[in-house]
C-alpha positions in Angstrom: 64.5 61.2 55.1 61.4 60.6 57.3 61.4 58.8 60.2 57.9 57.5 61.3 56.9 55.6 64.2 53.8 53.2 64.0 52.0 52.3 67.2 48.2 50.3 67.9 48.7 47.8 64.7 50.7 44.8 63.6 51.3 42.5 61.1 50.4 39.7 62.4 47.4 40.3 64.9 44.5 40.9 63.2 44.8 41.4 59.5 42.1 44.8 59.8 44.7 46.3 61.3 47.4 44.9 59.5 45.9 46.4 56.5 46.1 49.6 58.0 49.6 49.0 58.9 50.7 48.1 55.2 48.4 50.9 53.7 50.6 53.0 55.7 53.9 51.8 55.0 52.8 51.6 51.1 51.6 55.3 51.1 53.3 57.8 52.8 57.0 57.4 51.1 55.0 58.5 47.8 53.7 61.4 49.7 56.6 62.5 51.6 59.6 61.1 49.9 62.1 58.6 51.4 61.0 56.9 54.9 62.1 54.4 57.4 59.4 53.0 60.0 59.5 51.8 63.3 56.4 49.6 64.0 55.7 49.6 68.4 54.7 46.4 68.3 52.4 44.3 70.8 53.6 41.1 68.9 57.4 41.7 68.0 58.7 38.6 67.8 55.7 37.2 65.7 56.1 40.4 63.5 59.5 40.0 63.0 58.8 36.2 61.5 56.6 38.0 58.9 58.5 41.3 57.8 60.1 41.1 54.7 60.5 45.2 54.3 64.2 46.3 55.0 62.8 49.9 55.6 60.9 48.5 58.8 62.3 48.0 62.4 60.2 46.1 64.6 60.4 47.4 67.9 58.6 45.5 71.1 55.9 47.8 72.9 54.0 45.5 74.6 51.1 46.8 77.1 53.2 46.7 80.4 56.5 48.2 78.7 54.5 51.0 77.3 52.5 51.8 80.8 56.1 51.9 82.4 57.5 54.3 79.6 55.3 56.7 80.2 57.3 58.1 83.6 60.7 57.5 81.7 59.4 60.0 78.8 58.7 62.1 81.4 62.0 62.7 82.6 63.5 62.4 79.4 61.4 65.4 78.5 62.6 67.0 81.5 66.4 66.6 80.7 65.9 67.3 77.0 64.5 70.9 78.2 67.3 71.2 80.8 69.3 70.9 77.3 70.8 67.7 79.2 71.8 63.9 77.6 69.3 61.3 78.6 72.3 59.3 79.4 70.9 55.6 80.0 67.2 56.4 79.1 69.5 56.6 75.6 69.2 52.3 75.7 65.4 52.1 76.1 64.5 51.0 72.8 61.0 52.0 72.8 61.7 56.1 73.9 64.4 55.5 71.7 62.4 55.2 68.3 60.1 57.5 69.7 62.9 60.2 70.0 64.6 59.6 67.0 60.8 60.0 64.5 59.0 63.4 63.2 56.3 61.8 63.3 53.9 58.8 65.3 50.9 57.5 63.6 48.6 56.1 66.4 46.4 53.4 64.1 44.5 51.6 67.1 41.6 50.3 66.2 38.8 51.4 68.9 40.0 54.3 70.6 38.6 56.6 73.7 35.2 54.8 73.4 33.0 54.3 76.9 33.1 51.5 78.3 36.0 50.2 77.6 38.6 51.1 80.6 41.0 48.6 79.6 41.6 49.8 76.1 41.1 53.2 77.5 44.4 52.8 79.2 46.3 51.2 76.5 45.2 54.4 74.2 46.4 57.0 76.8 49.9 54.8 76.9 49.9 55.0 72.9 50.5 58.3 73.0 51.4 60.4 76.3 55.1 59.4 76.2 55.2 60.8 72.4 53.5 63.7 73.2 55.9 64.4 76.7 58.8 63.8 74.0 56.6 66.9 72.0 56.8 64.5 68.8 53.9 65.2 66.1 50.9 62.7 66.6 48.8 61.9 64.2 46.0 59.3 65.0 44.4 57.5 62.5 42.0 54.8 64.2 39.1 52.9 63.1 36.9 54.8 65.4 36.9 57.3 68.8 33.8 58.3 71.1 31.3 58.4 72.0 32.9 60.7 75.1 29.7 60.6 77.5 31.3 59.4 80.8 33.6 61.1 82.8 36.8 59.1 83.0 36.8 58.6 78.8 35.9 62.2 78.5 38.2 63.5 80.7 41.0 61.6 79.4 39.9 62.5 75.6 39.5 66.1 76.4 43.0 66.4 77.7 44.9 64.0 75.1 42.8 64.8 71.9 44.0 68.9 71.5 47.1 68.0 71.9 47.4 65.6 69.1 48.7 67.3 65.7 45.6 65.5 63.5 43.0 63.2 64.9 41.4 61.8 61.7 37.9 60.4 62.0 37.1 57.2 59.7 33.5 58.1 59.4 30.8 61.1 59.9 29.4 59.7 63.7 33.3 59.3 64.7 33.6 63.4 63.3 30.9 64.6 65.3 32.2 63.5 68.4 35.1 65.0 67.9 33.7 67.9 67.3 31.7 67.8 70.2 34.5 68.1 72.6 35.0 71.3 70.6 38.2 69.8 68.3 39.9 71.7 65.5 42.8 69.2 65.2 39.9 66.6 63.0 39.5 65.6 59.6 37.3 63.1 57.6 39.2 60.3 55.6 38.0 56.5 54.8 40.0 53.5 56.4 43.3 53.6 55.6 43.1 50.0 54.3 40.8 51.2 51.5 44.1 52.8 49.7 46.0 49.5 49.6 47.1 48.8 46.3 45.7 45.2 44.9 48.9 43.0 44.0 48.6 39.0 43.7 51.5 37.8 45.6 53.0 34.7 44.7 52.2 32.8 47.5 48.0 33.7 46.5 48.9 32.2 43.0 50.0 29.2 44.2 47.0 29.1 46.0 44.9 29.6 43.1 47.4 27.6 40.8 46.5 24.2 43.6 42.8 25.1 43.0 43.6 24.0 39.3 41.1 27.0 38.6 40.0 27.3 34.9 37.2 28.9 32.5 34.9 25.8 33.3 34.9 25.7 37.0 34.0 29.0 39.0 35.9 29.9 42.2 33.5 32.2 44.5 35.2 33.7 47.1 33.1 35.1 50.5 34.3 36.7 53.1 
């Protein structure tokens, strides 16, 4: 069984990235077999409210809690080379689900772009305290680069290698990556894209209160 670790999208912020998030959890088990997920959440107790999928754990990663796990991965690392027991690092809940996957899919949205030292931050703490734990990374965002000033490209050029796949949603997103010289890239669409379509019950309903028939047209924009 695969244990996968989900971080930088949740069900219930916005739903671009909660498409991701379901197009993930809908597709890899047909790929690689049986899987349990933990979504690292920004919004657990809201995503809690909304998950309906036993295979899930929703696990709180909120901004501060994920800067302040990066020094605790740290010296988990340390002990877990020293061949030692992390002891009580064991009951951080966030290393803890970190430890326990093969693998962390990173699906933020907007990632290592300039100007944007905020988000900058919050993508370096996505990822560092996997890759301290020397877990497989793979990052699947919307977007990364440009990497023109020095603080992005800095912190790109030294996070980006070390990441098992970086995939790139679109050809601009590719040749920035391949600017900082990557060979860790690939090209795929938005992970959304491969969501399957299925009507739930609650949008028949909807449809159903409409009182929709062949006489009257519903157009739908969006």
């Amino acid at each position: 069984m695969w244990q996968i670790a989900i971080i930088g999208a949740t069900l219930s912020g916005n739903k671009g990235a909660a498409a991701m998030l379901q197009s993930v959890l809908e597709n890899l088990p047909s790929r690689l077999g049986t899987c349990e997920f933990s979504v690292l959440s920004v919004y657990p107790v809201e995503d809690r409210a909304l998950n309906r999928d036993k295979r899930v754990e929703i696990v709180p990663a909120r901004p501060a809690a994920l800067l302040m796990a990066v020094p605790i991965a740290a010296l988990w690392a340390v002990l877990k080379r020293l061949h030692l027991p992390p002891g009580p690092l064991s009951s951080h809940q966030l290393l803890s689900a970190i430890d326990k996957c093969d693998i962390l899919v990173d699906l933020s949205g907007i990632s290592f772009t300039d100007g944007r030292l905020i988000e900058l931050v919050y993508n370096v703490a996505c990822v560092v305290p996997s890759l301290l734990m020397r877990k497989k990374v793979v990052k699947y965002s919307q977007a990364m680069g440009p990497f023109r000033t020095l603080l992005n490209r800095t912190c790109a050029s030294l996070i980006l290698p070390r990441i098992t796949l970086n995939i790139a949603r679109g050809d601009r997103t590719l040749s920035y990556l391949k600017e900082l010289g990557l060979t860790n890239a690939d090209l795929c669409a938005d992970a959304a894209f491969s969501l399957t379509e299925k009507p739930t019950e609650e949008t028949l309903r909807a449809l159903r209160a409409l009182a929709h028939s062949d006489q009257r047209r519903l157009v739908g924009v969006s």
